[in-house]
N, C-alpha and C positions, 0 to 999 in steps of 0.2 A: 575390373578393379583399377583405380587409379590411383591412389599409392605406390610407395615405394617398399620394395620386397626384394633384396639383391637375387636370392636364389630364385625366385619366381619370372623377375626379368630376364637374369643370362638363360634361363631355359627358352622363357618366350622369345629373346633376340635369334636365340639358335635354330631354334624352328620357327621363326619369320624368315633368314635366309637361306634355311635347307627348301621351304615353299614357294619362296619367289626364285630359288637358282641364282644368290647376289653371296659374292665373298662376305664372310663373318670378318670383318675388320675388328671386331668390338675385343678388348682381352679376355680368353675364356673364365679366366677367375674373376675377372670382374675390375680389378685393380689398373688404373693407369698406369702406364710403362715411365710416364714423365712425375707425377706428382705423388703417386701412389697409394691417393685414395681413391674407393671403391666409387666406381661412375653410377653404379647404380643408388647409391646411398644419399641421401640429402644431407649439403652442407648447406648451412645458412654464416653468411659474415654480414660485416658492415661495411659498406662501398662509398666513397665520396661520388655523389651528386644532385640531380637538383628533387627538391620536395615540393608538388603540388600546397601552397595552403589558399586560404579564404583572399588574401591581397596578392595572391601573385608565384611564382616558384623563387623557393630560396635554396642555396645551395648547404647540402648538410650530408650526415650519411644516410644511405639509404640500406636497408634490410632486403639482403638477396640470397636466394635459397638455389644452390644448382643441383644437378642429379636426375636421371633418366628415370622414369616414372614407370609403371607393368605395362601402362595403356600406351605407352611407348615405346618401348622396347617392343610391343609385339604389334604396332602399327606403321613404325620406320626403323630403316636402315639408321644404325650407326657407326659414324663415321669415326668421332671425335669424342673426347673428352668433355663432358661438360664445366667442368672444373678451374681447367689449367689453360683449356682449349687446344689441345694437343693434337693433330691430326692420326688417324691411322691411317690413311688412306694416302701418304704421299710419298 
């Protein structure tokens, strides 16, 4: 699955690091400690920078989605927020 599924990921983060023997940095509910939305949930905003067109890059907003995905959560360690870019781990 590669989608986002919040309860499907924190279980699969948890048992990727009970498998590998790596601290569960990740928050167990899910929620960053700093921004307070769910890491595993997809946010989409709009970001000032540059847009690929047919004559060249112009600078505009661009469409960016963050959030830790199942196929993620149960194939890497996390660290961080993807979000706010918060660390856990320092």
């Amino acid at each position: 699955m590669n989608g986002y599924d919040s309860n499907l990921a924190r279980k699969k983060q948890a048992e990727y690091c009970r498998v590998n023997k790596v601290p569960h940095f990740a928050p167990e509910s899910g929620r960053c400690w700093r921004c307070h939305r769910n890491i595993y949930d997809p946010w989409t905003r709009m970001n000032p920078g540059y847009i690929k067109t047919d004559t060249g890059y112009v600078y505009g907003d661009v469409e960016v989605t963050t959030g830790i995905t199942v196929d993620k959560a149960e194939k890497e360690l996390v660290t961080g927020c993807p979000h706010c870019n918060r660390s856990y781990c320092d």
